[in-house]
SEFIZA-3560 file (N, C-alpha, C; in Angstrom, 3 decimals):
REM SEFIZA-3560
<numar><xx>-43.732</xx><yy>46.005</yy><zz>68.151</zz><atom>N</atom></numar>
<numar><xx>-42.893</xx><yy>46.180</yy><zz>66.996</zz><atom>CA</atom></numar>
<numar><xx>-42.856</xx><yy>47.642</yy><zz>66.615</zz><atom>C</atom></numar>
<numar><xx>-41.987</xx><yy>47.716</yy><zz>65.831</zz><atom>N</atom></numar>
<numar><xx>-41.821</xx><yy>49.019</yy><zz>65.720</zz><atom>CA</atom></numar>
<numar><xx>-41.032</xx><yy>49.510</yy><zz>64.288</zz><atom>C</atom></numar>
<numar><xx>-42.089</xx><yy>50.449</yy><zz>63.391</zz><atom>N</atom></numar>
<numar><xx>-41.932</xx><yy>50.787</yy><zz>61.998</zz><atom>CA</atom></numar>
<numar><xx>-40.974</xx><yy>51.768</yy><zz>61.498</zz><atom>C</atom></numar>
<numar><xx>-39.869</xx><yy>51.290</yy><zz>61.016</zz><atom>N</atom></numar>
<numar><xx>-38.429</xx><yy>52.040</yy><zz>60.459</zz><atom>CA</atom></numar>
<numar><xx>-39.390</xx><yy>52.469</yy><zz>59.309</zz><atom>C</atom></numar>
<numar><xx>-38.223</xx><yy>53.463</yy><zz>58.822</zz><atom>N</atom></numar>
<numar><xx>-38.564</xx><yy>54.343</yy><zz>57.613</zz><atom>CA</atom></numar>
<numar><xx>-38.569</xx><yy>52.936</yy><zz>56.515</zz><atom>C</atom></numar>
<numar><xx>-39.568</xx><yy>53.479</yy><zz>55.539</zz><atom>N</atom></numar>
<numar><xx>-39.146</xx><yy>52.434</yy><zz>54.376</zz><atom>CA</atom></numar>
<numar><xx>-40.167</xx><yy>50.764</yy><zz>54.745</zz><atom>C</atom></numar>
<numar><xx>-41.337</xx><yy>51.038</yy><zz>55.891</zz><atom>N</atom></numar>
<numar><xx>-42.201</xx><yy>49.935</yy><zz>56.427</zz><atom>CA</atom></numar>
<numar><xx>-41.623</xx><yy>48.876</yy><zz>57.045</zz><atom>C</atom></numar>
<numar><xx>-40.183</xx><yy>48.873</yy><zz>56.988</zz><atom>N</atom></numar>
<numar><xx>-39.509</xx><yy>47.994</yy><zz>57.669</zz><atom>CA</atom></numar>
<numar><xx>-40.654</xx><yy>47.958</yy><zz>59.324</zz><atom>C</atom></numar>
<numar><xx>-40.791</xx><yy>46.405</yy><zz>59.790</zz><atom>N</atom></numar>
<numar><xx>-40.711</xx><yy>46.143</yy><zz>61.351</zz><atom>CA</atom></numar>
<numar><xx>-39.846</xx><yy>45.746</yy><zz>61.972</zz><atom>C</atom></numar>
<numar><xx>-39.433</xx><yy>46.556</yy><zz>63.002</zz><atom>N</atom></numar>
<numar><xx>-38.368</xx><yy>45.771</yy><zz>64.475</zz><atom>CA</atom></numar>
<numar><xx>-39.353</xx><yy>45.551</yy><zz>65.430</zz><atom>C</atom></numar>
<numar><xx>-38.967</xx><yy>44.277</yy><zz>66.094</zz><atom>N</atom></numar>
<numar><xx>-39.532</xx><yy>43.687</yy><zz>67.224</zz><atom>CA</atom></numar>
<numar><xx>-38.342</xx><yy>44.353</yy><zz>68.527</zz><atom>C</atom></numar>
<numar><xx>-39.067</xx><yy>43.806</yy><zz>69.624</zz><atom>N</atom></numar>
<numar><xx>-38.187</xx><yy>43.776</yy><zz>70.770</zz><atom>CA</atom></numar>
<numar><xx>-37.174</xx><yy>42.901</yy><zz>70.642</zz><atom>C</atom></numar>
<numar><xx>-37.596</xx><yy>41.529</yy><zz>70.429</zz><atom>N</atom></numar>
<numar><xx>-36.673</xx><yy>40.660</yy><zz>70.251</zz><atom>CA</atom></numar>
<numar><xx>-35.172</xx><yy>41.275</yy><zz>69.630</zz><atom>C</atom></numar>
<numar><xx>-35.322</xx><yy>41.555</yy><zz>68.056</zz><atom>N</atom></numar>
<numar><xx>-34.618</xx><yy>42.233</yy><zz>67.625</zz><atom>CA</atom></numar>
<numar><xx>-33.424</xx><yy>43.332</yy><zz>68.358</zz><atom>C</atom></numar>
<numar><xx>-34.735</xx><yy>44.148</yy><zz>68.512</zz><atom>N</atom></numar>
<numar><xx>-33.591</xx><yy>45.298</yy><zz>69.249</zz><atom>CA</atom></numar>
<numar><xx>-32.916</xx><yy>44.613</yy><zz>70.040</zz><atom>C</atom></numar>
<numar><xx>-33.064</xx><yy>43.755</yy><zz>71.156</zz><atom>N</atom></numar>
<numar><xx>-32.506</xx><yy>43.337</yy><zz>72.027</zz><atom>CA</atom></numar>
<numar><xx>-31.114</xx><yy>42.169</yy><zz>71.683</zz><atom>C</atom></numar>
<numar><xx>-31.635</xx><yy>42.118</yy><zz>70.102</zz><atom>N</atom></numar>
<numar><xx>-30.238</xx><yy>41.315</yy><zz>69.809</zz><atom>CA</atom></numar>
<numar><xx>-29.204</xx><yy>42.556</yy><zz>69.659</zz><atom>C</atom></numar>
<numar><xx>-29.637</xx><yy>43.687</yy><zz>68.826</zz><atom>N</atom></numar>
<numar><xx>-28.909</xx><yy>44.800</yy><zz>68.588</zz><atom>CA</atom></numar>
<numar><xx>-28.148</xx><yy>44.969</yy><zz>69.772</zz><atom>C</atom></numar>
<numar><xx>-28.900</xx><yy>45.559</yy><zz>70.802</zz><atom>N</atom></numar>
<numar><xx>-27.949</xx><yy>45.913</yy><zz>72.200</zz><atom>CA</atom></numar>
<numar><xx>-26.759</xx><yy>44.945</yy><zz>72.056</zz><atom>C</atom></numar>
<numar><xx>-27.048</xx><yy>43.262</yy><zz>72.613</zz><atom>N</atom></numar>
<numar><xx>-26.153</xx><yy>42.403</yy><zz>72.743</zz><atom>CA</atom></numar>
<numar><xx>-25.215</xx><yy>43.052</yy><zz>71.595</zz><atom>C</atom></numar>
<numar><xx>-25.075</xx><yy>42.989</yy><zz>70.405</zz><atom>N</atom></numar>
<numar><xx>-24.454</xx><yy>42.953</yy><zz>69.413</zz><atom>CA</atom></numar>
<numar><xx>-23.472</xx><yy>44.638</yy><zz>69.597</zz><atom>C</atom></numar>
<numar><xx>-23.623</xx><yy>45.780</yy><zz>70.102</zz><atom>N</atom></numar>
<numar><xx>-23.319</xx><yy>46.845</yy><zz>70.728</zz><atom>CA</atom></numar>
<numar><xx>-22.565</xx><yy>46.839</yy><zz>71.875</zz><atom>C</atom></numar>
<numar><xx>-23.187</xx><yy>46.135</yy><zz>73.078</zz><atom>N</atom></numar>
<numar><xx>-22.016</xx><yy>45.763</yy><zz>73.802</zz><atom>CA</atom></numar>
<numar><xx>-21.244</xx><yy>44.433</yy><zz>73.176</zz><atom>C</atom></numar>
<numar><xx>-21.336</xx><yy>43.944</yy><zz>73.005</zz><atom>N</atom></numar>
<numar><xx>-19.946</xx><yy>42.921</yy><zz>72.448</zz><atom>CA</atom></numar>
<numar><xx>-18.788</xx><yy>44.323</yy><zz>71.368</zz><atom>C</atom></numar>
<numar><xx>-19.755</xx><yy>44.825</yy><zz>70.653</zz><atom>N</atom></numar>
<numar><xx>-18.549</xx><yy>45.628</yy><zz>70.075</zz><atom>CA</atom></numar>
<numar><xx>-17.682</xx><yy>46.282</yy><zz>71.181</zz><atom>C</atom></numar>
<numar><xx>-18.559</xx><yy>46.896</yy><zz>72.225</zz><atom>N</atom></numar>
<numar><xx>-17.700</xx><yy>48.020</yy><zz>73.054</zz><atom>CA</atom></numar>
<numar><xx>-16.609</xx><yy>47.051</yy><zz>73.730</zz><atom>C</atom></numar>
<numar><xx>-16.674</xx><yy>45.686</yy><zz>74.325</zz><atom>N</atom></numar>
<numar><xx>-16.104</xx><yy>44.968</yy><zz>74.773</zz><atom>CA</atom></numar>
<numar><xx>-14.809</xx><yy>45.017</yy><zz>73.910</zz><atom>C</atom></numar>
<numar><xx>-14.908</xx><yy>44.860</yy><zz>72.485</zz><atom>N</atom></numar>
<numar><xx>-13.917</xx><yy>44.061</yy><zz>71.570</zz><atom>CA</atom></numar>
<numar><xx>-12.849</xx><yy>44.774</yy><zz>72.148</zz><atom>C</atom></numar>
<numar><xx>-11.542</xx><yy>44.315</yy><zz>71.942</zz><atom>N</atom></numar>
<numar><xx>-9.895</xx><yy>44.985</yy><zz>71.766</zz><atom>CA</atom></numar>
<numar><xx>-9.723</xx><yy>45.947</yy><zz>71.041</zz><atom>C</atom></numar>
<numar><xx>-8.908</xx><yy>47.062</yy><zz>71.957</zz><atom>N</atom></numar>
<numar><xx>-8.498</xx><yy>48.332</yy><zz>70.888</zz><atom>CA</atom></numar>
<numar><xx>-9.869</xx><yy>49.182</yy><zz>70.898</zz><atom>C</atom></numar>
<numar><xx>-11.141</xx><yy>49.111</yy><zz>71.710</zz><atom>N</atom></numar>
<numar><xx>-11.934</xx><yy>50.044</yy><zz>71.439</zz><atom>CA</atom></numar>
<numar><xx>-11.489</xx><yy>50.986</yy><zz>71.872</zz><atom>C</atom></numar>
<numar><xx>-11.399</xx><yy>52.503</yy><zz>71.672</zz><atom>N</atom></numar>
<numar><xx>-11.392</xx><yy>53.475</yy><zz>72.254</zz><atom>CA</atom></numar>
<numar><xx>-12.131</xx><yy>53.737</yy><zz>73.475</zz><atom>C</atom></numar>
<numar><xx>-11.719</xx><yy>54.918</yy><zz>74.212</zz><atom>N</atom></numar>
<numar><xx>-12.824</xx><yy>55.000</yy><zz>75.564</zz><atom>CA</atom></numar>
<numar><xx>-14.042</xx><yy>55.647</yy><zz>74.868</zz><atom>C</atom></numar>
<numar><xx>-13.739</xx><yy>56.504</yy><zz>73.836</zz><atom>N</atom></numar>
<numar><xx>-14.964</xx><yy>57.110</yy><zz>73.486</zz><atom>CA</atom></numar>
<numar><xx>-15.505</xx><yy>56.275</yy><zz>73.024</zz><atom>C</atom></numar>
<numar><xx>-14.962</xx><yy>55.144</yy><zz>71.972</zz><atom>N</atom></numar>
<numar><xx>-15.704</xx><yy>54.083</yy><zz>70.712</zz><atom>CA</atom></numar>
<numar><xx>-16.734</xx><yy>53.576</yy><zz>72.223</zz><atom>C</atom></numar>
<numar><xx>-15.706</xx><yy>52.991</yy><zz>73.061</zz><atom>N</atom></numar>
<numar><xx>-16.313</xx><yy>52.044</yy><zz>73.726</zz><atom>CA</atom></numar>
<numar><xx>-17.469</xx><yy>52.651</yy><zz>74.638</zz><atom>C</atom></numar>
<numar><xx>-17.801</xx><yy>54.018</yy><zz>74.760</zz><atom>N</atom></numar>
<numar><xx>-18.763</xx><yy>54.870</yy><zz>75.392</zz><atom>CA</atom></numar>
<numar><xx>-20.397</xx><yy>55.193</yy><zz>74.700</zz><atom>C</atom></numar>
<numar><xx>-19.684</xx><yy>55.049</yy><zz>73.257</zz><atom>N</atom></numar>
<numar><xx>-20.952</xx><yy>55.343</yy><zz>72.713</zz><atom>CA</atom></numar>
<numar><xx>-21.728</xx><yy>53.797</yy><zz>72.109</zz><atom>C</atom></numar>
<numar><xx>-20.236</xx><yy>53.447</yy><zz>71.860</zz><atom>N</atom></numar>
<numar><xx>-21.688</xx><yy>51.585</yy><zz>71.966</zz><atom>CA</atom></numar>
<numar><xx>-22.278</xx><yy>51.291</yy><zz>72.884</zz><atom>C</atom></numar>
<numar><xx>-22.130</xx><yy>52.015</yy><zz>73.781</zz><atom>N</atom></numar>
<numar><xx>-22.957</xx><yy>51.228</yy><zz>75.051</zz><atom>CA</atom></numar>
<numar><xx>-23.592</xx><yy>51.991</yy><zz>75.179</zz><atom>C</atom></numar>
<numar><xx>-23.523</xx><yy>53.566</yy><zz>74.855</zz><atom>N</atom></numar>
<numar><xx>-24.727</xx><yy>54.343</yy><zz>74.665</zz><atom>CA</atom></numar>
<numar><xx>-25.831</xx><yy>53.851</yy><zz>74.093</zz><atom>C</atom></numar>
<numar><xx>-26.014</xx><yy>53.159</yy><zz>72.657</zz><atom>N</atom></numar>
<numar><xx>-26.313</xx><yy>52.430</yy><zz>71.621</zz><atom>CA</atom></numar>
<numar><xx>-27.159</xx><yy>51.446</yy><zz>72.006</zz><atom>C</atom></numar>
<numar><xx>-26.384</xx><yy>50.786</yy><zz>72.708</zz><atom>N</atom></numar>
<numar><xx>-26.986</xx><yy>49.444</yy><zz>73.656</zz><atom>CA</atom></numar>
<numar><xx>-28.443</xx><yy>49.754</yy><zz>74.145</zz><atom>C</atom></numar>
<numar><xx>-27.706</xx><yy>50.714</yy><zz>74.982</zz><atom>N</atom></numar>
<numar><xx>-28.295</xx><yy>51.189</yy><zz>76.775</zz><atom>CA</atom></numar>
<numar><xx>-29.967</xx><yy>51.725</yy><zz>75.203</zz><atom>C</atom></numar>
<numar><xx>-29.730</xx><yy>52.395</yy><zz>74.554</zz><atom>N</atom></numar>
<numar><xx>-30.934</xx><yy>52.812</yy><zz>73.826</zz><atom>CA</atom></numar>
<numar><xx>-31.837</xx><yy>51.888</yy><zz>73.220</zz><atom>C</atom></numar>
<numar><xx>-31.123</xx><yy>50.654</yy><zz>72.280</zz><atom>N</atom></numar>
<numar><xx>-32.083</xx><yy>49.515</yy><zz>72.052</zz><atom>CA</atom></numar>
<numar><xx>-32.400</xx><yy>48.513</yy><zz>72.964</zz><atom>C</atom></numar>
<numar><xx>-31.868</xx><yy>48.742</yy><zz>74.296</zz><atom>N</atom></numar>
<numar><xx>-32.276</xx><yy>47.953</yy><zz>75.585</zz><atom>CA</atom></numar>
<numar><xx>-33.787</xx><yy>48.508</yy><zz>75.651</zz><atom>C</atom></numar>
<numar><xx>-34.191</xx><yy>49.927</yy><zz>75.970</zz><atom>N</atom></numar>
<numar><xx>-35.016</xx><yy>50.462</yy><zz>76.343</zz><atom>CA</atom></numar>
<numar><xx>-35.842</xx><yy>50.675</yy><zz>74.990</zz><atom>C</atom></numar>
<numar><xx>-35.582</xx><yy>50.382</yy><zz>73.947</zz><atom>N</atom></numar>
<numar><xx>-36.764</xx><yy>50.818</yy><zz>72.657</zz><atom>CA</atom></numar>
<numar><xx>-37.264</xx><yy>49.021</yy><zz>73.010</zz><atom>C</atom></numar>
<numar><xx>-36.392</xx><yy>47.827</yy><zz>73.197</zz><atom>N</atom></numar>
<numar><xx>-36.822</xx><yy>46.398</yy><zz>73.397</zz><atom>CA</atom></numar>
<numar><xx>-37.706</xx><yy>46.454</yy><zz>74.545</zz><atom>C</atom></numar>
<numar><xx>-37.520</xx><yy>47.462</yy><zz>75.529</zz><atom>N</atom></numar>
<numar><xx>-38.811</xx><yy>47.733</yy><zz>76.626</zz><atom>CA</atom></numar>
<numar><xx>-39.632</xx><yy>48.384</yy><zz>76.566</zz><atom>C</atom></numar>
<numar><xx>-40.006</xx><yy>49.138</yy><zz>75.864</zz><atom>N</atom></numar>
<numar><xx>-40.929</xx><yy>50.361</yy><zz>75.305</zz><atom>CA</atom></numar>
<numar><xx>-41.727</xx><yy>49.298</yy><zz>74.660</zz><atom>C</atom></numar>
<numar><xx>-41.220</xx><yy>48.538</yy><zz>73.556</zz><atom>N</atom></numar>
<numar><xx>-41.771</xx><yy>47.812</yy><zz>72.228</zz><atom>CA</atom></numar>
<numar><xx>-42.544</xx><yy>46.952</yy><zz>73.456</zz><atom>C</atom></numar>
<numar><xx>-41.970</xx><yy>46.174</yy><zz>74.018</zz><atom>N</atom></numar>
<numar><xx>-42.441</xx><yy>44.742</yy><zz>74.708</zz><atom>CA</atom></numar>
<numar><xx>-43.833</xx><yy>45.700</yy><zz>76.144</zz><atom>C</atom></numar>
<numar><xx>-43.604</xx><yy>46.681</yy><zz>76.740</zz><atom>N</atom></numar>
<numar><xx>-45.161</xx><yy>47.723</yy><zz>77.375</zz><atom>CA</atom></numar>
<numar><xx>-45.954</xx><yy>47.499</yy><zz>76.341</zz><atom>C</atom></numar>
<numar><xx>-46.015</xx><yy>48.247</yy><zz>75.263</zz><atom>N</atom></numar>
<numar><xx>-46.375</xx><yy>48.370</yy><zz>74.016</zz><atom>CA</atom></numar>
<numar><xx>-47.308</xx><yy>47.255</yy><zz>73.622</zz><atom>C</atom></numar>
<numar><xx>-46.525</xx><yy>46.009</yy><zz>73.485</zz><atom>N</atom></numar>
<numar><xx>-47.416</xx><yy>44.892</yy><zz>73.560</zz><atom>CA</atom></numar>
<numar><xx>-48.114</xx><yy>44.568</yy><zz>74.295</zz><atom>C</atom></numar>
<numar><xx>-47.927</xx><yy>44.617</yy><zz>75.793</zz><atom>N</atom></numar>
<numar><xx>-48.983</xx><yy>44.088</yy><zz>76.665</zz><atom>CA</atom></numar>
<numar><xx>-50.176</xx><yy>45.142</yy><zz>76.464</zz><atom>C</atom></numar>
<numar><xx>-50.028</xx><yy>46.506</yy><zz>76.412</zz><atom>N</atom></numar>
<numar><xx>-51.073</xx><yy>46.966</yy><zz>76.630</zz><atom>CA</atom></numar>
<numar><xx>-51.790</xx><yy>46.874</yy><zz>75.762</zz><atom>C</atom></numar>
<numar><xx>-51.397</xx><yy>47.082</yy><zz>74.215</zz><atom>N</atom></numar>
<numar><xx>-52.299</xx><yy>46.048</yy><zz>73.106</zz><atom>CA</atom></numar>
<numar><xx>-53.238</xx><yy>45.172</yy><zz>73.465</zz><atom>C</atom></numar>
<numar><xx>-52.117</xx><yy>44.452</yy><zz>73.884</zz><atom>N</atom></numar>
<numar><xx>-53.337</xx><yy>42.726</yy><zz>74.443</zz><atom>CA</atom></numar>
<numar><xx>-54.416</xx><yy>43.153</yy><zz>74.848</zz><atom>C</atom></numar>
<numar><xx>-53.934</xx><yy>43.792</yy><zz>76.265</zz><atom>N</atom></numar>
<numar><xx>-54.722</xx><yy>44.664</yy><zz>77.420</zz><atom>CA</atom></numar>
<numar><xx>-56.257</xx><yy>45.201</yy><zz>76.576</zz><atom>C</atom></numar>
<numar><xx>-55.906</xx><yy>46.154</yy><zz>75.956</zz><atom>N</atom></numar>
<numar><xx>-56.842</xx><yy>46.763</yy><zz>75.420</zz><atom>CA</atom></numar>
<numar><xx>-57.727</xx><yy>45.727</yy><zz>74.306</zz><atom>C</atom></numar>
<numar><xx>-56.988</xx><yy>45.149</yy><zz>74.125</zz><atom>N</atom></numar>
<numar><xx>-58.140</xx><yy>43.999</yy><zz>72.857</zz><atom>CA</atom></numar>
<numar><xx>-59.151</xx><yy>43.340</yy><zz>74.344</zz><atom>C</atom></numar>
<numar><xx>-58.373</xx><yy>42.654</yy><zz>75.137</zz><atom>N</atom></numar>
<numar><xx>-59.284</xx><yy>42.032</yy><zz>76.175</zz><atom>CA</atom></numar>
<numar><xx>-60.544</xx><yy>42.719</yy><zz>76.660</zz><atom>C</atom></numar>
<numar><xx>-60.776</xx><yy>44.433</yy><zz>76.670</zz><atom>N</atom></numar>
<numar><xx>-61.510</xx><yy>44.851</yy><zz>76.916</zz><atom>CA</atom></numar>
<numar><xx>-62.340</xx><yy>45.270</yy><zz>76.047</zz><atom>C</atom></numar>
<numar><xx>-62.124</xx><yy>45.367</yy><zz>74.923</zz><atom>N</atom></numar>
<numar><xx>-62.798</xx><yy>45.869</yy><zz>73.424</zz><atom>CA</atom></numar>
<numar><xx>-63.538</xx><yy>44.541</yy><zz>73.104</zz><atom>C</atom></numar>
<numar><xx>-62.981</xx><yy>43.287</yy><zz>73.192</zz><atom>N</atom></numar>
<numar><xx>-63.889</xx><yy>41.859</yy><zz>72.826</zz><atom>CA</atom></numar>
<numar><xx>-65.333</xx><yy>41.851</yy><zz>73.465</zz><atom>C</atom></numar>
<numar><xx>-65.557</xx><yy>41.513</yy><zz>72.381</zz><atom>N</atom></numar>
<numar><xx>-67.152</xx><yy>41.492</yy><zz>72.459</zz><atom>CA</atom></numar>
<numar><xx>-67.371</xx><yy>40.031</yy><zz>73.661</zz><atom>C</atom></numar>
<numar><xx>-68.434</xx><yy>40.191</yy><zz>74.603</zz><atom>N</atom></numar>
<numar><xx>-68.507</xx><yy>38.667</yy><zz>75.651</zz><atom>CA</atom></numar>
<numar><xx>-68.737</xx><yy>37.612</yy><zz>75.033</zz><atom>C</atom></numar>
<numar><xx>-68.560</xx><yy>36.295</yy><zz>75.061</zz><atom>N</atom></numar>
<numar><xx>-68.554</xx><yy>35.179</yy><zz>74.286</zz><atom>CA</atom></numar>
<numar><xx>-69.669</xx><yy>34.541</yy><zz>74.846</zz><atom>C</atom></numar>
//
């Protein structure tokens, strides 16, 4: 997850709806080439913050697994 100004959290999940929601705009009718260039710029960026976030998590895990005390 990941902390916007103001304590807000975004998940991966999230972002990854964002992208979807970015390309569907660039798709829509009447986008411009530029409109339609930079939503997918947009996309292409919360694609990769939804992959950053979701590394992010595993290695979390990762690192708790090794910090736990043996049972």
């Amino acid at each position: 997850m990941a902390i916007m100004p103001g304590g807000a959290v975004m998940t991966a999940a999230q972002c990854q709806e964002l992208a979807e929601h970015y390309k569907s705009l660039a798709r829509a009718h009447g986008a411009t080439k530029d409109r339609e260039f930079m939503l997918k710029n947009i996309a292409r960026s919360f694609t990769g913050l939804a992959s950053q976030l979701d590394r992010l998590a595993a290695l979390t895990r990762d690192e708790a697994k090794v910090k736990a005390p043996p049972s």
